[in-house]
N, C-alpha and C positions, 0 to 999 in steps of 0.2 A: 506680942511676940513677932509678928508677921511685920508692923512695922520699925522693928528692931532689925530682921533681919534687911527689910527696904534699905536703911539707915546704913548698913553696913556693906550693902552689896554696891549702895551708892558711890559711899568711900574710897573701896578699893578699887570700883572700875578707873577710877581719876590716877592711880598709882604706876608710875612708867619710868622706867629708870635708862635715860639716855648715853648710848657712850661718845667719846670724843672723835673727831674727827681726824684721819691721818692726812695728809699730804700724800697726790696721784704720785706716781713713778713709772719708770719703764725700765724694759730688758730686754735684752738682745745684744748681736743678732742669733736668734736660736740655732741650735746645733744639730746636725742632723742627730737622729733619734731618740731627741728630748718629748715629753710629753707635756699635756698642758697641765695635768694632772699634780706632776711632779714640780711643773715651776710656780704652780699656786700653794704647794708646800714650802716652799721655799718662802714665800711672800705672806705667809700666816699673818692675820692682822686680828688684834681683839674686838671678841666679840661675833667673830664672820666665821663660819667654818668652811672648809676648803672647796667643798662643790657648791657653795655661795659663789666664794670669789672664783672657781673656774669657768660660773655661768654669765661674772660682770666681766670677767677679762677677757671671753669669748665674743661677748654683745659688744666688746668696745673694739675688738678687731677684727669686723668680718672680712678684709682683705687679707688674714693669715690663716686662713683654714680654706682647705679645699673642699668645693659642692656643701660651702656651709656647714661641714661633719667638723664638731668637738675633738674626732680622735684624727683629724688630718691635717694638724698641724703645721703648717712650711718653715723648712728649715733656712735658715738667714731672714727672718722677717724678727721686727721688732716689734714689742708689745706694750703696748699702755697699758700700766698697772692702775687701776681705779682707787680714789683712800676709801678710809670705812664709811665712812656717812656714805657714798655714794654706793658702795657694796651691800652696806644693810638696808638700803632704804629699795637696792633693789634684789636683795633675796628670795631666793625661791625655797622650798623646807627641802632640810636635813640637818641633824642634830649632832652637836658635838658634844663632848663631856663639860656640862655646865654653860658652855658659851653660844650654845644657837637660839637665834631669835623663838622666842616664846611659842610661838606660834609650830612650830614643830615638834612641841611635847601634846600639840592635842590632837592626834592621828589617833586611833581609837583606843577610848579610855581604857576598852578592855585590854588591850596588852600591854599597858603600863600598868608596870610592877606599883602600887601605893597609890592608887585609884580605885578604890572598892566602892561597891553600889549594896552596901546590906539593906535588906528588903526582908521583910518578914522574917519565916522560918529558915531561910538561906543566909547565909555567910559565905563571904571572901575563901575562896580558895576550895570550900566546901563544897556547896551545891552549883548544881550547873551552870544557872545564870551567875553567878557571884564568880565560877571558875572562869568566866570569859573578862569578870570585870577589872582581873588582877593580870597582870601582864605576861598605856599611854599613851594616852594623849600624853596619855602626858605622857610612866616615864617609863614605867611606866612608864606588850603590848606592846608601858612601858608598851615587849613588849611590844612592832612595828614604829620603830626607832631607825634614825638614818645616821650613820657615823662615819667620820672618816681616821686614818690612819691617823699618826701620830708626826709632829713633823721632824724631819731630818737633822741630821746634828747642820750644823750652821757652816755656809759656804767660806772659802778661804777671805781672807781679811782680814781688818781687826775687829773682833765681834765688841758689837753694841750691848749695853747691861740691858739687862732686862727687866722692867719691875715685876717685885714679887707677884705673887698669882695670890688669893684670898684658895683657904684648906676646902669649902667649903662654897657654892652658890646654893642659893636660895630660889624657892619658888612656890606658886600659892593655886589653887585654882578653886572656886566657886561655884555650887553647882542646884539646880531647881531642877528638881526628877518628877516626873508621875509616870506612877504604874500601878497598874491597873490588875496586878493578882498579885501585891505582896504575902500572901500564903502558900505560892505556889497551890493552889486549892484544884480540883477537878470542877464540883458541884458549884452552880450558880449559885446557890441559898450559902456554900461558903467561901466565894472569893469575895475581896475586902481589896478597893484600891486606896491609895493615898499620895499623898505630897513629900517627897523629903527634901531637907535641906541640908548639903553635903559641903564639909570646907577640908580641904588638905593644905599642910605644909609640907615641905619636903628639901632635902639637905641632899646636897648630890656633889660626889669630886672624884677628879680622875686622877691617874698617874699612868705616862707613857712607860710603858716597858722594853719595847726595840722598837726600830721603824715599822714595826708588822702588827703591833698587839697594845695594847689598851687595857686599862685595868679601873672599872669602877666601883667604885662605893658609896653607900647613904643611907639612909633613914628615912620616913618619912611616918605623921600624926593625922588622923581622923573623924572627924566628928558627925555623926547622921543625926538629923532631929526629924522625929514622924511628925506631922499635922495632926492627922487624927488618933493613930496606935503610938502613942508615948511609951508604952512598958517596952517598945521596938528600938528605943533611942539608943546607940552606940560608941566607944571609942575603940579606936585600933590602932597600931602601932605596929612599926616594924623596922628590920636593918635589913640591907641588901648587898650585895654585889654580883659584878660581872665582870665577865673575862671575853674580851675581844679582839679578835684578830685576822689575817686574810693571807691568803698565798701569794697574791702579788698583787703589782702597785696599782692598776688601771682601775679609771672610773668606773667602769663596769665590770670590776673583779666581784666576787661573792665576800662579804662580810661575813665570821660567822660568830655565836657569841653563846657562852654556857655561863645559866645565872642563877642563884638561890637567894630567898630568903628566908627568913623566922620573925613572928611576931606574935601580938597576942592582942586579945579581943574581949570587952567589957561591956556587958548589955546591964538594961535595968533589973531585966531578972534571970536570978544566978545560973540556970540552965543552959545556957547559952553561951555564956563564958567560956575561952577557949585560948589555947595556943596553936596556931598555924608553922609547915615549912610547905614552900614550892620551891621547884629543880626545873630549870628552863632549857630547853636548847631551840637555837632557830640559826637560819638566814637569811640576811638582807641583801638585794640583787638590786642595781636599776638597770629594766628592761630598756629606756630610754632617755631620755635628756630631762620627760617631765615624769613618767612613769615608775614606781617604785614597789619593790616585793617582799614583804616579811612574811617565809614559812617556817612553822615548828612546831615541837610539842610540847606542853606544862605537865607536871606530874604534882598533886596536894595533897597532902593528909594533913587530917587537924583530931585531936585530940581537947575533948571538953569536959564540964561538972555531969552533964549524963550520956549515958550509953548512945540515945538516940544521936547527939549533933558529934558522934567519932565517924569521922568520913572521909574516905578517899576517893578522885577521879583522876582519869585522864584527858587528858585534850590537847586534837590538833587542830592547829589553823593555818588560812592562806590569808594575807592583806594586802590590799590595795592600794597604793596612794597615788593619785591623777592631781598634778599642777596644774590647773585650767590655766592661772596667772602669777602674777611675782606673790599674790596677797592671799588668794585663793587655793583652798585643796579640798578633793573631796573622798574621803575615804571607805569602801568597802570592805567586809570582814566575814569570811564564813566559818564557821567553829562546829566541829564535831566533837561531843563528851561523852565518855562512858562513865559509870563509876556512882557512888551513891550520891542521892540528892532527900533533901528533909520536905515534908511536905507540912501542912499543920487543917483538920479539920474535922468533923465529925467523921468517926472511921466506919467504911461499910467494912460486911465481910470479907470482902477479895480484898480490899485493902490491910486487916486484918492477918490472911492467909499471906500477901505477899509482902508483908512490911519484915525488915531482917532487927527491926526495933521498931519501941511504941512507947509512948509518956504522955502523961495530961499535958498541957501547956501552958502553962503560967500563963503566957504571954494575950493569950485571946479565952481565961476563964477559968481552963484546966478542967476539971471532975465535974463540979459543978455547972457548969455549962456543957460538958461532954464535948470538948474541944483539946485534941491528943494530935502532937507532934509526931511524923511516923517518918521512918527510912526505908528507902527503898532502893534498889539497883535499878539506875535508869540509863536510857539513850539520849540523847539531848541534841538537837541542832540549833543553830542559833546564827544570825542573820544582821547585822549589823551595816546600816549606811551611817556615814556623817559629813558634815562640811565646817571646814575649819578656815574662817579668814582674820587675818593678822591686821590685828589695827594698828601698831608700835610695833617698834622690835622688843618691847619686854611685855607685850597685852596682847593678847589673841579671843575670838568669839568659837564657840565651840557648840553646835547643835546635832546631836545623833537620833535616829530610832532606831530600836533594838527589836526583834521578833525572835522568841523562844519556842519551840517546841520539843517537848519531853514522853518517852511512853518510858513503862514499866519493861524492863529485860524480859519477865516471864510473864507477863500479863497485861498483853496489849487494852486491855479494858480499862486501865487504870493510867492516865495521860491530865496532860495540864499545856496552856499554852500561855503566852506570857507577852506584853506590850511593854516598853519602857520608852521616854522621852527623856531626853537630856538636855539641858541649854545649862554652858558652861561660860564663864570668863577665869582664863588664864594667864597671870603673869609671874614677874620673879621680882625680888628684890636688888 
């Protein structure tokens, strides 16, 4: 198995899908109070999204901006438009509906929407850590996601055809996890760590709705395989959308975006089986030219084959994402959850006293081993670094750790803490 997966993580790292190159242009002479914003809308090029190319056509004329500032454009100067190969090869992340280089769907996995991390007695959407893992890197967090407007109906002249756009881009990302208390467990004698190996696909398309707003949709498929706990093996599945939009035009306006999805979830043993929805709302701001900010809140309930894995939480977060370079990001993530979390282990009495459900657990024995899946109302904080550097414009390298910590709402004696490593490659078709 191990060298099956070798075999295939080989494969796909070699997978990169190059676009064509345009021919440089220019514009001018600018008018007074054009922005640079707005004339990189104007210059849309596949493939590049717009504070791409605001960031190459600012680097190609530092003699048309005052003290250096993106927002001081001078009026009457002329400006070298960059083509794409030169645009994407010098990109910095932000993501546009389907067409931004790969490497900007892997800002932290947890707030990409269809990037689950199921791990023992937890599930996507459900339990604490699982609620941080669903939203991107990807898109999916999701999800700390960089967008930009939509572009403008097209300047006076005779308009040029356009080719078709595909309904639908595609993208993939591969992932080698260890953590180190897949049971979410308390007691040494019952935490159990392990290896998973995590593959997503994912269907994503947009449609502009005025110059202001954005409209996305998609799907996306899951597969987790345990190392050692195989009855933990998983699929999940889900559709999405979001709705995005902003008050006005400036690079530094606040994005904001309201997003749900529904899906569902297949473990080896039936208990665990389940249907998910999450209800998203956030913001995304850049505080600076390299600095970027996604905050907001997730709301999940999931409904399963037993009492114990029916769970709701909430969760807010703040993100971080620091451009050190054109290739380079490195992103931080703090997440506060309230809301039920599943734990799985021999039950003491408080555990017992404070669990709001209880069941054997197939999964690590059940009765006969004295090993029972228990819910309970918890606090959760959760602590998230990672570094995402773009090899291609359609492949990116993706490494996070993750730090959990969980107590019981009414009974601080009952707490779990929680390790995860990530190493991901990410790209698209």
């Amino acid at each position: 198995m191990k060298k099956t997966i070798l075999v295939v993580c080989i494969a796909l790292c070699c997978v990169a899908v190059r676009g064509n190159a345009a021919d440089a242009g220019s514009y001018g002479p600018v008018k007074s109070g054009e922005t640079l914003y707005r004339i990189a809308l104007k210059h849309q090029q596949q493939g590049v999204t717009t504070s791409q190319l605001m960031t190459s056509i600012f680097e190609a004329n530092p003699d048309a901006f005052d003290q250096s500032d993106m927002n001081r454009l001078k009026a009457g100067s002329t400006l070298k438009i960059p083509g794409t190969e030169t645009t994407s090869a010098e990109a910095s992340s932000a993501q546009e509906a389907g067409e931004a280089p790969v490497g900007e769907v892997s800002q932290d996995p947890g707030l990409e929407a269809g990037a689950p991390l199921a791990a023992g007695a937890s599930q996507t959407g459900t339990s604490q850590v699982e609620g941080v893992q669903q939203g991107t890197a990807a898109d999916e967090m999701q999800v700390a996601q960089q967008t930009v407007l939509p572009e403008p109906k097209a300047a006076r002249g005779k308009k040029k055809a356009k080719p078709d756009k595909p309904l639908f881009r595609y993208s993939y990302d591969i992932s080698l996890i260890d953590d180190d208390n897949v049971r979410l467990a308390q007691n040494d004698e019952d935490i159990r760590s392990d290896y998973i190996f995590s593959t997503t696909v994912r269907a994503r398309g947009g449609k502009s709705l005025d110059d202001f707003s954005l409209l996305n949709y998609g799907g996306s498929a899951t597969y987790n395989k345990f190392d050692t706990f195989d009855t933990l093996d998983n699929f999940e599945f889900e559709i999405n959308t979001r709705y995005r939009f902003a008050l006005s035009s400036g690079f530094t306006s606040p994005i904001y975006s309201l997003g749900a999805k529904i899906g569902g979830k297949e473990f080896d043993t039936e208990m665990r089986d389940a249907t998910f929805i999450s209800l998203t709302a956030d913001m995304n701001k850049w505080l600076t030219n390299t600095i970027n900010m996604t905050t907001g809140i997730v709301l999940n309930a999931q409904e399963s084959k037993s009492e114990v894995f029916d769970t709701s939480d909430a969760r807010i977060f703040v993100n971080i994402d620091t451009n050190f370079s054109k290739q380079d990001l490195v992103y931080t993530t703090f997440s506060f959850i309230t809301g039920d979390t599943v734990s799985s282990s021999s039950p003491t009495l408080d555990i017992i006293n404070a669990a709001d459900a209880i069941e054997p657990d197939d999964a690590f024995g059940g009765i006969e081993a004295n090993q029972f899946a228990y819910r309970i109302d918890a606090d959760t904080v959760v602590l998230t670094v990672g570094y995402n550097r773009i090899l291609t414009r359609d492949l990116s390298f993706d490494l996070s750790a993750r730090y959990i910590e969980s107590e019981a709402s009414y009974d601080d004696s009952i707490s779990y803490d929680r390790t995860i490593f990530r190493a991901s490659l990410l790209g698209r078709f």
